[in-house]
N, C-alpha and C positions, 0 to 999 in steps of 0.2 A: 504493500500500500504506500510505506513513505517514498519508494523508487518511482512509483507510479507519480509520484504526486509533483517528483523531484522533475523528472522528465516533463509532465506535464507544464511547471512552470518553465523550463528550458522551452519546449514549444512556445508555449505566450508566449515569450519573450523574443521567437524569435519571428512570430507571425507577427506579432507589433513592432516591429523593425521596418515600419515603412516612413520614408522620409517626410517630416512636414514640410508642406508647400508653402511657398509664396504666391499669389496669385498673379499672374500676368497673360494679360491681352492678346492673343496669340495671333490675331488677325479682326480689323476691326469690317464689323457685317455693314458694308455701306448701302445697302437693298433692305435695311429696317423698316419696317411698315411703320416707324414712328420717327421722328428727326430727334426724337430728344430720349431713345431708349432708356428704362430703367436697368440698372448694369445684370445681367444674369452674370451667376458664377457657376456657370459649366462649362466656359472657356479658362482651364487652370494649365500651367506650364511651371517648369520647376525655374526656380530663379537661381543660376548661377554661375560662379566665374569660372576661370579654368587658367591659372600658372604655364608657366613658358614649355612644362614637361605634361601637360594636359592634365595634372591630378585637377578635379574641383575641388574650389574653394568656395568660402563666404568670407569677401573682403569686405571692411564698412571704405572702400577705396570706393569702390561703384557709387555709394549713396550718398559718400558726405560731402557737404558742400566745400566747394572751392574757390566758395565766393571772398576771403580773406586773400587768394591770392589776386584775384580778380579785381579786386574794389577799385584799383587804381586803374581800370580800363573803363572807358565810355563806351557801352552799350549804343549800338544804333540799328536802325530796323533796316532792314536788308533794301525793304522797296522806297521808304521816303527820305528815310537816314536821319529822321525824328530820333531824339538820344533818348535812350528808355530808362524811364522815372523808378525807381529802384533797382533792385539786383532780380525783380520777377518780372521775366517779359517773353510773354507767351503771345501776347495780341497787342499790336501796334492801336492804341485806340485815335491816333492823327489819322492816319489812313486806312486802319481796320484791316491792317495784312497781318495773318500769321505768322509768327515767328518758325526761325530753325528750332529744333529739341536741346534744350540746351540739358545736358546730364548731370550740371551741378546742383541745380535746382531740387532738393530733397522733395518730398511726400509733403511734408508739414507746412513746407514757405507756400505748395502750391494753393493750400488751402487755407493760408493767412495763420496758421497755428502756429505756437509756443513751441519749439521740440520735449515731447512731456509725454509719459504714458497716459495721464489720466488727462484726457480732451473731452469735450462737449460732442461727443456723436450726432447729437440731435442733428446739429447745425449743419454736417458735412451735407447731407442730400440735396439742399438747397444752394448749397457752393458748384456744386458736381452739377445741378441744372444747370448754371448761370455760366459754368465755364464752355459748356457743351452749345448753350446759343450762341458763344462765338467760334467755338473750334471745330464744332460736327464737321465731317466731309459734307455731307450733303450741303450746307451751306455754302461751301464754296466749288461747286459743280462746273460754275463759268469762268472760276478763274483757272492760271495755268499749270501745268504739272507740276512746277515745283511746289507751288503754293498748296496742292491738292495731297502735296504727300506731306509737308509740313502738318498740314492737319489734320492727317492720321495718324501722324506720330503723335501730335500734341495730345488730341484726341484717346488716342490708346494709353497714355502715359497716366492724362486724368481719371479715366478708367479704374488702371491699375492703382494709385494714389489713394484711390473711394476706397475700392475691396481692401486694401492693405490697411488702412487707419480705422475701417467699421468694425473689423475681426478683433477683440481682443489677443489671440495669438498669433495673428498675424503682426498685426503691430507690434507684441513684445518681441518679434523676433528683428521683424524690421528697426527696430528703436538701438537695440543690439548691437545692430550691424554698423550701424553710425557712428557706434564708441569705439567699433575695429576689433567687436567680440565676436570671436568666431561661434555661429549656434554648430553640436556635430550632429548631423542629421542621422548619422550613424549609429551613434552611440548605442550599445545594449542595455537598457534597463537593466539591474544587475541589483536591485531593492530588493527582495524576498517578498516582505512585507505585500509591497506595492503589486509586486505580480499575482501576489496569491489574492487580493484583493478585485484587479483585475480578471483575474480567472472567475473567481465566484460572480461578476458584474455580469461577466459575459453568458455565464450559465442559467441566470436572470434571466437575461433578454431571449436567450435561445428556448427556454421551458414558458415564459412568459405567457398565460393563456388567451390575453385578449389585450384591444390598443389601450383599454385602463390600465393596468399593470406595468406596461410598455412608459404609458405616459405619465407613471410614478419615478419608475428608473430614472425618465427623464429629468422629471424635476430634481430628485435628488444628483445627478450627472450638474446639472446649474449652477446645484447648491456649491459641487466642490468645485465648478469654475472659477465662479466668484471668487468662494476663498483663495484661490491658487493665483487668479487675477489680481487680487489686494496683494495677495506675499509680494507679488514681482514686483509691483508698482512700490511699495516701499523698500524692499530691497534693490531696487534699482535708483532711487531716488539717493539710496545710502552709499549707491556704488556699490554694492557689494554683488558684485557679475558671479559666484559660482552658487549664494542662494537665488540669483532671477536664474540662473538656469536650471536649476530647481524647480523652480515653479514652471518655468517654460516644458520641462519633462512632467509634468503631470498635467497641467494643462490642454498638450499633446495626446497625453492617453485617453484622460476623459472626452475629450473632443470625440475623438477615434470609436468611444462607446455611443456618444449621441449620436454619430453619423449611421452607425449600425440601427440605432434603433430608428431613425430614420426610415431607411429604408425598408422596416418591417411594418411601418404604421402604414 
């Protein structure tokens, strides 16, 4: 029985070994039956770098801003050469051309936020409209190639910007990666405790006799986000990077259980 039990957490352990994602825009649908879609997240793509010997990485190089080296350069808009009024210039509002993608530009600047785990979500949806009336491709249909692919990049970038800041774990991983903490996506859960917990969650949902039961799990699945949400946000606020990764691995696994019972309701 205890061999049994041993192995069986070795499995968990190793079927939960699948890497958390970041979500990114893989190609944006410009034949949407709406000009101002609301984002669906069943376009996911894994976000990562890849070192000169092709290992992947998670550099916070990608995301952080590099606007301190930049500050001493004057911004100008490619079509009227209007100088752009801070370091966020995504839309020429002189003559209402899109900009190039510039990749210094974090998640947080695009949608006027503090860099900070704990943000006003409420607020994002209504940002994410307002940048999409100016940037959709569809809006810019007549003007010319370059401009038409400017604002699908910009476009797919705001996209990804929303999904990454609305997730709790997405964002704490994203928030991470800007301090140049590597998340390992690999890593094997290696907690006892945690797997055997896990195991018994999973056993739940699979015996589960109906969507009430299912939608108990769930609530309780919430319960321990939140908390694992709060650990990070304060141990992250503390600096202390190997308790938010902490949190960030349990946050990961609970998620991992909502997503199952998802798909049984």
């Amino acid at each position: 029985m205890w061999k049994s039990k041993v192995w069986n957490l070795t499995l968990l352990s190793t079927i939960l070994r699948r890497r958390p994602t970041l979500l990114s825009i893989s190609h944006f649908q410009s034949n949407s039956t709406s000009p101002f879609p609301s984002p669906s997240f069943s376009t996911i793509s894994r976000i990562s770098n890849f070192d000169f010997l092709g290992n992947p990485s998670f550099s916070g190089k990608t995301f952080c801003s590099e606007s301190a080296e930049k500050s001493h350069v004057h911004v100008r808009c490619w079509s009227c050469g209007n100088v752009a009024n801070g370091s966020l210039f995504l839309f020429c509002d002189s003559c209402r051309s899109i900009q190039p993608l510039d990749q210094s530009v974090d998640y947080f600047q695009i949608f006027g936020l503090e860099r900070k785990y704990d943000i006003g979500v409420e607020n994002l949806e209504g940002k994410y409209k307002d940048w999409q009336k100016k940037l959709h491709p569809d809006l810019v249909h007549s003007k010319s190639e370059k401009e038409r692919g400017f604002a699908a990049e910009q476009s797919a970038r705001v996209i990804d910007a929303y999904r990454t800041l609305s997730k709790p774990l997405l964002r704490a991983i994203y928030i991470m990666s800007l301090e140049g903490v590597d998340v390992d996506e690999e890593e094997t859960l290696s907690d006892p405790e945690l797997l055997s917990e896990i195991l018994e969650i999973r056993e739940a949902v699979e015996e589960a006799a109906d969507s009430q039961e299912l939608n108990q799990i769930q609530s309780q699945m919430q319960e321990k986000l939140d908390h694992w949400s709060n650990s990070f946000a304060n141990a992250f606020q503390c600096r202390k990077f190997e308790e938010a990764l902490n949190s960030i691995r349990r946050m990961t696994y609970y998620q991992r259980v909502n997503e199952e019972i998802v798909k049984k309701l």
